[in-house]
Structure formats: structure tokens, C-alpha cells
FIBANU-630387 format. One record per residue: x, y, z of N, C-alpha, C, O in turn; residue in three letters. Coordinates in steps of 0.05 Angstrom, whole numbers, padded with zeros to 5 digits, always signed. Example, Ala and Ser with C-alpha at 12.3 -4.5 7.8 and 13.67 -1.06 7.14 Angstrom:
<rs>
+00264-00114+00156+00246-00090+00156+00264-00066+00156+00285-00066+00169ALA+00257-00045+00142+00273-00021+00143+00258+00001+00157+00268+00023+00161SER
</rs>
This chain:
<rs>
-00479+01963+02796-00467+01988+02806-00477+01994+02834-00501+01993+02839UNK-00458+02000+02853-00465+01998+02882-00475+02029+02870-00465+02042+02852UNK-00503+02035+02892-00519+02051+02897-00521+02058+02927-00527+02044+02946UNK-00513+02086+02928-00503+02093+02962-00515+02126+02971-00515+02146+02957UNK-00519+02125+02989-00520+02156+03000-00512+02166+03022-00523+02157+03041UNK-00497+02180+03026-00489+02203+03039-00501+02229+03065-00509+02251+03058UNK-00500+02222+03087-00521+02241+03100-00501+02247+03125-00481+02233+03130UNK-00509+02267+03136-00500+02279+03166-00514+02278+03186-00535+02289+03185UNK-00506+02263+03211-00524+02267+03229-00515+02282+03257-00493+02293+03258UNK-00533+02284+03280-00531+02307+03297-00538+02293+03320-00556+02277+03321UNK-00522+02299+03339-00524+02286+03372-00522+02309+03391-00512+02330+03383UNK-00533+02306+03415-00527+02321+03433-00522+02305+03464-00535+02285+03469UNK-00507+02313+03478-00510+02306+03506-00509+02323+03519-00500+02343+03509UNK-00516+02323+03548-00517+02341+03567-00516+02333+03599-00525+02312+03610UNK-00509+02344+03606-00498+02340+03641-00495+02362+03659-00487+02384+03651UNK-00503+02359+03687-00499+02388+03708-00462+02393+03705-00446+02374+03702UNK-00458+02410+03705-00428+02417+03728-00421+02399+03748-00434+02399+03769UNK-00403+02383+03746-00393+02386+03774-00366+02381+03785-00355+02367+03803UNK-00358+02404+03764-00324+02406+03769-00321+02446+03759-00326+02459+03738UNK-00307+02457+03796-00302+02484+03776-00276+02494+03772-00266+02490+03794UNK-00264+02501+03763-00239+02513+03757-00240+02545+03754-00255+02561+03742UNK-00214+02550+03774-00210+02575+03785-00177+02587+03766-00156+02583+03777UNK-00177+02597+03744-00148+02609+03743-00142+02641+03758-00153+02662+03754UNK-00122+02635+03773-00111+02650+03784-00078+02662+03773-00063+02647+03761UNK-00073+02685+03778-00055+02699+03769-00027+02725+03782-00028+02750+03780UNK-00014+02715+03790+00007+02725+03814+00023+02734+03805+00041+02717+03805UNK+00032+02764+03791+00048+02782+03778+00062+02800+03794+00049+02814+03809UNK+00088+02804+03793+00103+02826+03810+00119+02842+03793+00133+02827+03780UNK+00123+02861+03789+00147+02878+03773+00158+02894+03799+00148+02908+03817UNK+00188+02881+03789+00207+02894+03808+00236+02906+03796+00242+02897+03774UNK+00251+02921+03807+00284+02922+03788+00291+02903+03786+00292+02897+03762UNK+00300+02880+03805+00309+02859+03808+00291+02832+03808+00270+02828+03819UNK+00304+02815+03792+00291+02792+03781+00292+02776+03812+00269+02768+03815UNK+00298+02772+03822+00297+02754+03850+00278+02768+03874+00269+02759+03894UNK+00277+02795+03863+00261+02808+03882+00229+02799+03874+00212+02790+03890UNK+00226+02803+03852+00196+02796+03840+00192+02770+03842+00168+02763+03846UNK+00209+02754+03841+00213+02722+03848+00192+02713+03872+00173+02698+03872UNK+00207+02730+03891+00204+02729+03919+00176+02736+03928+00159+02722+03939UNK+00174+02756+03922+00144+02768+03918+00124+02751+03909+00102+02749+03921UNK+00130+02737+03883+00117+02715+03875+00105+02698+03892+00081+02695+03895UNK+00131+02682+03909+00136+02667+03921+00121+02663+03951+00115+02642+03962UNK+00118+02696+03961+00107+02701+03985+00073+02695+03980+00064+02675+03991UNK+00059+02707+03966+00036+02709+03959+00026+02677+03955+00008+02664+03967UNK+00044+02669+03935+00038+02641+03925+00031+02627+03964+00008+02626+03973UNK+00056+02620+03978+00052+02607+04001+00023+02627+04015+00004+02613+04023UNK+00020+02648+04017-00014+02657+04031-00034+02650+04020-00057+02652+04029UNK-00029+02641+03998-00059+02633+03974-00069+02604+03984-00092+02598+03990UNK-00041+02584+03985-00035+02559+03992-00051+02554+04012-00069+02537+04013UNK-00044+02577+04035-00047+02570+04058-00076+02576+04059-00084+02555+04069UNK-00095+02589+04057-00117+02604+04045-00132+02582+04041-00150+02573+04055UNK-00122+02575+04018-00140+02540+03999-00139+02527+04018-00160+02516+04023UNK-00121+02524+04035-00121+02493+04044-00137+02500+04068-00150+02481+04077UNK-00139+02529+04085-00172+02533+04100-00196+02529+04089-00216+02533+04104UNK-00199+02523+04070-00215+02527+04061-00229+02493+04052-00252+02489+04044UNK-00205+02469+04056-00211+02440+04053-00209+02437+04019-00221+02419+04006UNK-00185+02463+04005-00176+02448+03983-00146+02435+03985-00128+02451+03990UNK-00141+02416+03982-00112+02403+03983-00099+02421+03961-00109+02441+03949UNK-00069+02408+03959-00048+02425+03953-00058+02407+03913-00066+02417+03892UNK-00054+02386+03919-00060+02356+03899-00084+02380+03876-00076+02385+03853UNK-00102+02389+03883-00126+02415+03866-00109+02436+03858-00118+02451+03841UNK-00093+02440+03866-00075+02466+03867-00049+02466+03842-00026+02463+03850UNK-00052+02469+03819-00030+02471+03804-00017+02498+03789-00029+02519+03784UNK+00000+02494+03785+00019+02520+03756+00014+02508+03737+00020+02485+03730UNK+00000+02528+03725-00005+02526+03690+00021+02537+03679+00036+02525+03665UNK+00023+02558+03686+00055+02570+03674+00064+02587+03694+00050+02592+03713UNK+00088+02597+03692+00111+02609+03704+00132+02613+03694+00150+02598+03687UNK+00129+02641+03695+00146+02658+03668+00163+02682+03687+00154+02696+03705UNK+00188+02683+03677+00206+02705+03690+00224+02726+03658+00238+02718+03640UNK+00215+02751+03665+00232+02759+03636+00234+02790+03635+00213+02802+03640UNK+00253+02803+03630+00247+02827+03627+00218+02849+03624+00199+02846+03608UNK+00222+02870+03642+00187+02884+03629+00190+02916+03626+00186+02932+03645UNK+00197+02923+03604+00198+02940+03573+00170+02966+03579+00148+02961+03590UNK+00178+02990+03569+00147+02997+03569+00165+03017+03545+00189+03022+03542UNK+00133+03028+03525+00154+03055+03510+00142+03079+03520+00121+03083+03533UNK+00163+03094+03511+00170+03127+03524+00183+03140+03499+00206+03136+03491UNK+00168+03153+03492+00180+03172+03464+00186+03149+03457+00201+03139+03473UNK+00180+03135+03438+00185+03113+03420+00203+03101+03425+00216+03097+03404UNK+00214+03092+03441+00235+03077+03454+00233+03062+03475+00222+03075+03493UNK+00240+03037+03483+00230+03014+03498+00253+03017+03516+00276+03011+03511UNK+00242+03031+03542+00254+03031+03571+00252+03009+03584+00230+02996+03584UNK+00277+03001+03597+00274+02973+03620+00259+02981+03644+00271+03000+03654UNK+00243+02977+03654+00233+02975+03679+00237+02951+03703+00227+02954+03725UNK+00247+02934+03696+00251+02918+03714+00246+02889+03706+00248+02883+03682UNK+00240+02870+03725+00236+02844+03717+00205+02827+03722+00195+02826+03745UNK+00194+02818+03703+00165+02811+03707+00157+02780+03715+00147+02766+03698UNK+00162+02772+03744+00152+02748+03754+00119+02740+03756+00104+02746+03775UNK+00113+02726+03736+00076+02708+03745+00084+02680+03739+00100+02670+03723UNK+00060+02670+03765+00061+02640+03768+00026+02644+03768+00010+02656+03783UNK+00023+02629+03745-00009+02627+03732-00018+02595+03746-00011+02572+03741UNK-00037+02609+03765-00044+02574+03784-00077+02572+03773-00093+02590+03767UNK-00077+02543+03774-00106+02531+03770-00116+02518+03790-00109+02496+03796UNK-00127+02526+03797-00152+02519+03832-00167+02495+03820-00178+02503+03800UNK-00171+02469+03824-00203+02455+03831-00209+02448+03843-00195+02439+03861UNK-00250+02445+03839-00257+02433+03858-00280+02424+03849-00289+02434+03829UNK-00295+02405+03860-00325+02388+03865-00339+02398+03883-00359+02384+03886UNK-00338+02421+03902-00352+02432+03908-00355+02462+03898-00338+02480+03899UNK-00383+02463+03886-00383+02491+03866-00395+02515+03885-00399+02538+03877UNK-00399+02507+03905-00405+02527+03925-00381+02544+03934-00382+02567+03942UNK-00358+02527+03931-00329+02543+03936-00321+02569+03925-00306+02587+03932UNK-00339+02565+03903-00317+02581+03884-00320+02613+03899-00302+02625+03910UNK-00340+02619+03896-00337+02648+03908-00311+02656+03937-00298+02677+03942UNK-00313+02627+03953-00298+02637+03974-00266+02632+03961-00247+02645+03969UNK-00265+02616+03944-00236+02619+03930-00227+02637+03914-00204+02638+03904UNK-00251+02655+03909-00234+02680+03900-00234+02702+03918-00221+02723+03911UNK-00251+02702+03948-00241+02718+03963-00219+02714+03979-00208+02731+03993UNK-00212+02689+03977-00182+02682+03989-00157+02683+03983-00135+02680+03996UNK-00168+02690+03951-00144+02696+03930-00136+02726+03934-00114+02735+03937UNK-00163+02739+03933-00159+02773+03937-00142+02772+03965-00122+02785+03972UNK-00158+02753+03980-00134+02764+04017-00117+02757+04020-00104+02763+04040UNK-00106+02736+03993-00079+02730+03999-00050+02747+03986-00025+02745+03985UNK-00077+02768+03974-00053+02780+03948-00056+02783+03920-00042+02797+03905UNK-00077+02765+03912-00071+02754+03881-00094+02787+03866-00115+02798+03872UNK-00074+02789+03847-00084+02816+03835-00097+02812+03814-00112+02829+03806UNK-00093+02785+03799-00110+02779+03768-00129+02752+03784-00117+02736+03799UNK-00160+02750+03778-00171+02730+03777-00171+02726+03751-00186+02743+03742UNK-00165+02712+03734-00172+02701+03708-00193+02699+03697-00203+02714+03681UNK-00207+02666+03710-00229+02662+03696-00246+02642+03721-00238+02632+03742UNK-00270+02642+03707-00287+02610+03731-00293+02597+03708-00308+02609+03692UNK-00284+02573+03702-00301+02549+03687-00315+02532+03702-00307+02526+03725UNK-00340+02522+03689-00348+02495+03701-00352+02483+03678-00358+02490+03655UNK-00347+02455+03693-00346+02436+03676-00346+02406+03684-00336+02400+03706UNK-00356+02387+03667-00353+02359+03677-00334+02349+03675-00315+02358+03661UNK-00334+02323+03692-00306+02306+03701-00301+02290+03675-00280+02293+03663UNK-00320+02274+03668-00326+02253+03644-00329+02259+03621-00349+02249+03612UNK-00312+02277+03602-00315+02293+03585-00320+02262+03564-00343+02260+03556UNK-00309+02250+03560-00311+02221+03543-00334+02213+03541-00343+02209+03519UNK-00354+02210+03571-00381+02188+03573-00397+02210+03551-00404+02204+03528UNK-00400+02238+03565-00419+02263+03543-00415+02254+03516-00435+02245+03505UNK-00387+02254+03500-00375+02254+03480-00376+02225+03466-00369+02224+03442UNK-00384+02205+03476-00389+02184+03470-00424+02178+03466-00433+02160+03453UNK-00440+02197+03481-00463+02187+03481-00477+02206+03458-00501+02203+03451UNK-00462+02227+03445-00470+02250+03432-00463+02238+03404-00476+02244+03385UNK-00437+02216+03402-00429+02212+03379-00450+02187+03375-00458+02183+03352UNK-00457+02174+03392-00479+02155+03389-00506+02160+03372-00515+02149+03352UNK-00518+02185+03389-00536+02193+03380-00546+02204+03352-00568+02205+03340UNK-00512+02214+03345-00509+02227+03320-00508+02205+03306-00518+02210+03284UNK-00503+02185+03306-00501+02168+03291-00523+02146+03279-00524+02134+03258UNK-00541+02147+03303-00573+02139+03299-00587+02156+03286-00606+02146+03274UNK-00583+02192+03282-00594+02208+03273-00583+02213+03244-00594+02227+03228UNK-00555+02198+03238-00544+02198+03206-00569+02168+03200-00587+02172+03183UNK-00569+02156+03206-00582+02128+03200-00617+02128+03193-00628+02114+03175UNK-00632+02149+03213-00663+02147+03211-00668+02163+03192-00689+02159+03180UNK-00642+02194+03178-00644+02214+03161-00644+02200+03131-00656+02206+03110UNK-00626+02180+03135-00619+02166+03106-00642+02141+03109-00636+02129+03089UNK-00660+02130+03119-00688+02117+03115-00705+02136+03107-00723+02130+03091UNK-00702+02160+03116-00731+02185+03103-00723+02185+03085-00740+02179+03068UNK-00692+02192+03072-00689+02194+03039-00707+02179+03021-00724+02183+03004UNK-00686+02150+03038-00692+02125+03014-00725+02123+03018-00735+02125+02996UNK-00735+02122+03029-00768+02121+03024-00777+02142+03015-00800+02138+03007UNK-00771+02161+03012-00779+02179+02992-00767+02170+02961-00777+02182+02941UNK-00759+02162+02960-00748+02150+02937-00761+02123+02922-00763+02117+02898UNK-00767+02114+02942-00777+02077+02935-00759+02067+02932-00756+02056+02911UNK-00736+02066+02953-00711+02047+02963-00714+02048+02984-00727+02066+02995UNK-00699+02021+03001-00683+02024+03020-00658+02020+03031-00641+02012+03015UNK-00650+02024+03059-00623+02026+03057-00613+02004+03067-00623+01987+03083UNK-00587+02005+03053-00572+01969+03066-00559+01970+03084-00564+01972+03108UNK-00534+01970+03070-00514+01964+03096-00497+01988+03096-00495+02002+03076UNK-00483+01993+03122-00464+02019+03124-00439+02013+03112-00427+01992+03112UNK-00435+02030+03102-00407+02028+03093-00385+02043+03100-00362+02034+03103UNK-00389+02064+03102-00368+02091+03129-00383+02102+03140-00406+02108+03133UNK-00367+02107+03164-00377+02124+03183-00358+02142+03193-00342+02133+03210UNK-00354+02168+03187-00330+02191+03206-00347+02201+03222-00371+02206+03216UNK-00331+02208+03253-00341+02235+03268-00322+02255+03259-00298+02254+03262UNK-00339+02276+03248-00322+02302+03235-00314+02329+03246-00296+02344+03238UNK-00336+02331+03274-00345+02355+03288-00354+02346+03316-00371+02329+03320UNK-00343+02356+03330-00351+02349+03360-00345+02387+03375-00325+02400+03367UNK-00357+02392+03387-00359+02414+03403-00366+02419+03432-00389+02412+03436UNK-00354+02430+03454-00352+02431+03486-00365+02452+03488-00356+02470+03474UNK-00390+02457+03505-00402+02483+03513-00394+02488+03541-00416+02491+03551UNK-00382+02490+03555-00374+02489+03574-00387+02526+03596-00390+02547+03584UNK-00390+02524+03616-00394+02558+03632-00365+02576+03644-00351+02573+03665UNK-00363+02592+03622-00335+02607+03627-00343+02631+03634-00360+02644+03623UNK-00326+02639+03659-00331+02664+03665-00309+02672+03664-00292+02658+03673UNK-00301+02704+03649-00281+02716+03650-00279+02740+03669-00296+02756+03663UNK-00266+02747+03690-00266+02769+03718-00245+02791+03714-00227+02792+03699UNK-00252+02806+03730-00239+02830+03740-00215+02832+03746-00214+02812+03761UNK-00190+02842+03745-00179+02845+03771-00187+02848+03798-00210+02856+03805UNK-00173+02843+03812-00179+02842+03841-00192+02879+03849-00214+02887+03857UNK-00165+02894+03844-00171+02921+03844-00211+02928+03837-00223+02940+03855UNK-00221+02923+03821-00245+02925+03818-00258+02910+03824-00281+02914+03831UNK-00245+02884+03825-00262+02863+03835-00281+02865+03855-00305+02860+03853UNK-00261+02878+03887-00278+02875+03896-00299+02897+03902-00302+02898+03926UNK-00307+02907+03895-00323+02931+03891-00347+02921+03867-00370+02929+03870UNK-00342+02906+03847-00363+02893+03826-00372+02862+03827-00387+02848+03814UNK-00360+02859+03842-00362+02828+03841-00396+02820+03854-00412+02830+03869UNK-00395+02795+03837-00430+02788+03843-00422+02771+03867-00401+02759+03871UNK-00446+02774+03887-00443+02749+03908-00435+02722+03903-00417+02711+03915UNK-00451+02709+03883-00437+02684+03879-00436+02685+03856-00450+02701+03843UNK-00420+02669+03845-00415+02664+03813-00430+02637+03807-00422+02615+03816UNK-00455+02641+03789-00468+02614+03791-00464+02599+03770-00464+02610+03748UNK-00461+02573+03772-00449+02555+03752-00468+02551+03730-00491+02556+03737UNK-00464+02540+03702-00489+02540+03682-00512+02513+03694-00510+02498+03713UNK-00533+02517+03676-00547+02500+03688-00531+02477+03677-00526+02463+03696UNK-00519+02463+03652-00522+02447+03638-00490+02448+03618-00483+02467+03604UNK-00476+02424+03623-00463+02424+03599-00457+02407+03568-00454+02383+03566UNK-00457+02423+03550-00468+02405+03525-00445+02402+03508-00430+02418+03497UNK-00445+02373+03506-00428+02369+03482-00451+02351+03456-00467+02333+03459UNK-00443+02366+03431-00452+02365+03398-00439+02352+03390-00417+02348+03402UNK-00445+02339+03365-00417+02316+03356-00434+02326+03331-00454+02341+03331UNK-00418+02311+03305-00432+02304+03273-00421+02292+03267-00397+02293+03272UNK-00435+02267+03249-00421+02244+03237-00427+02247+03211-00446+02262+03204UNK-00412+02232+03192-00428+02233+03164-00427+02206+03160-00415+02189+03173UNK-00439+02204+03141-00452+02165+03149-00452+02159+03115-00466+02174+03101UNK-00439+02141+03104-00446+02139+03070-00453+02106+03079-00439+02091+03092UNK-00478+02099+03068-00502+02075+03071-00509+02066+03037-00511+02082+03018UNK-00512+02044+03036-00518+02034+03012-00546+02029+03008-00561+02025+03027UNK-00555+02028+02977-00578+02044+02980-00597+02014+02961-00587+02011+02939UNK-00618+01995+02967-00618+01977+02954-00651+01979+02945-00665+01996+02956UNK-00666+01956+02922-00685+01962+02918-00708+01957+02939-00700+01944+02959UNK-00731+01963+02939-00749+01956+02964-00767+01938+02949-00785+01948+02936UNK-00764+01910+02950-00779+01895+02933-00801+01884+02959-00794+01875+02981UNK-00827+01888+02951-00847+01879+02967-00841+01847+02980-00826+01833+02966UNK-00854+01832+03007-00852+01819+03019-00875+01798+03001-00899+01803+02996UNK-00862+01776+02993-00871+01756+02984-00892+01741+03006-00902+01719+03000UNK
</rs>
């Protein structure tokens, strides 16, 4: 009868920053849907132009979304039209993390009324995520030798291995509006020291007798 055990193991990796992401947020309510469009549209080109003083290309510069749709408010329980609600939700990056502060004052001078958020984060999310599932997996392996020698067995051969759990610690900052912004805003927004990715594996190993060395 195969004789087997069962254990979990735990990895970690870790790495500096050195990628930050800027979401930005460009909202207009107007009567007219082409008017808010436009509005959109204006700000968007000063932001552009803004980044790209700044030595970020257009290529860092993307729309996450862009949404156009009626905008409703209630009044005595009843949902009045107010007009039409244009945002083009942009994502800034960059490899230089010293930027980030001046890319959100370029955002405020160009218009933009929501800063979102600041992430940092690494480029190589895979190499972390590979070296954490590694680790975890040496640490399912040395956990199930403490068993079996507590036991007076040892262990044979593997027989499964799943990664079940993997987790991104990443440095998220969530911000102000601009309106407050600039009045609370910290001088620089400083990136974490460190980012960590956790994995867990569960490891089932076969479990055999420990017959002394002849």
C-alpha cells in the first residue's frame, strides 16, 4: 500500500519598483453630448502635450476606458437629466519614478480633475512569480523530511505538485481630486521600498521505510 504525505509550502520573492503607473481621469458634464466630448478632447491634447515635456512618449500614454452616457441626478425622488457625461480614463507610465510627482502636476495644469491612483510596480512580474513558486516548493519538500523523520520514515519520490495561491503586494496609492489636491498633496509620492510576490504549493510525496545503510 503506497504510503504518502501531504504538506504546503511557502515562498517569497521580492524586488525594488521600477515601473510607476499614473491613472488619470478626464470628466466633463455638459447639455450636449459633443460638447462634453470636446471638452474631453481639449484637456486630453494639454495633458499629451504636458507628458511629452516632460520626456514621456505618447507609446506610455494609454485609455483604459472611455465612456459617453447620459448623467441623471435625483430631485424629490425622481431622476432629472442633466446632461451628458464624457471621461476618458488614461494610464501614464514610466521607469523613471522620480516623474511621478511632476506627472501629476501636469495633469492638474492641464485640466485633469480626478487623479486616481500611483502604483508601483515591477516589469517582470513572471521572474518574482517564478522564483517564489520555486522556493515554495523547496519549502513543501524540507517540511515533509521534518515529518517523515519524526516518524522514522523517509520520503521518496514526488508525486503532485499544485501551485494553489500566489499573491501581488504591489505600492498603491489612492489620491485626491485635483480640487484638494493641490492644497494636500505630499511633495513627492514615494514608491514602496520593495515588491513581494507569495506563492503556496501543496506537494503530496511518498513516504518509504528508512532502513539503515548496510
Amino acid at each position: 500500500m503506497l504510503r504518502k504525505i501531504v504538506v504546503s509550502g511557502y515562498g517569497e520573492a521580492s524586488a525594488r519598483p521600477n515601473i510607476a503607473e499614473v491613472g488619470l481621469n478626464i470628466t466633463f458634464i455638459q447639455p450636449e453630448a459633443n460638447q462634453a466630448q470636446e471638452l474631453v478632447a481639449g484637456v486630453t491634447q494639454k495633458l499629451l502635450a504636458e507628458l511629452l515635456s516632460l520626456g514621456i512618449p505618447n507609446k506610455d500614454i494609454e485609455t483604459s476606458n472611455y465612456s459617453l452616457f447620459p448623467h441623471y441626478q435625483w430631485e424629490k425622488n425622481s431622476r432629472v437629466f442633466k446632461g451628458y457625461q464624457a471621461s476618458n480614463a488614461l494610464l501614464v507610465k514610466t521607469g523613471d519614478l522620480s516623474l511621478v510627482t511632476q506627472i501629476i502636476d501636469a495633469a492638474v495644469k492641464a485640466g485633469v480633475k480626478n487623479i486616481d491612483y500611483v502604483n508601483f510596480t515591477y516589469e517582470d512580474k513572471s521572474a518574482l512569480e517564478q522564483e517564489a513558486l520555486t522556493k515554495a516548493a523547496q519549502d513543501a519538500v524540507e517540511r515533509a523530511k521534518a515529518i517523515a523523520a519524526g516518524l522514522g520514515v523517509k520520503v521518496g519520490a514526488v508525486i503532485r505538485v499544485s501551485g494553489n495561491r500566489r499573491s501581488y503586494d504591489s505600492g498603491y496609492y489612492i489620491l485626491r481630486e485635483s480640487s484638494s489636491y493641490q492644497a494636500e498633496r505630499p511633495e513627492n509620492v514615494i514608491p514602496s521600498d520593495k515588491i513581494k510576490v507569495t506563492a503556496e504549493v501543496e506537494a503530496v510525496l511518498e513516504l518509504v521505510d528508512n532502513y539503515p545503510d548496510k
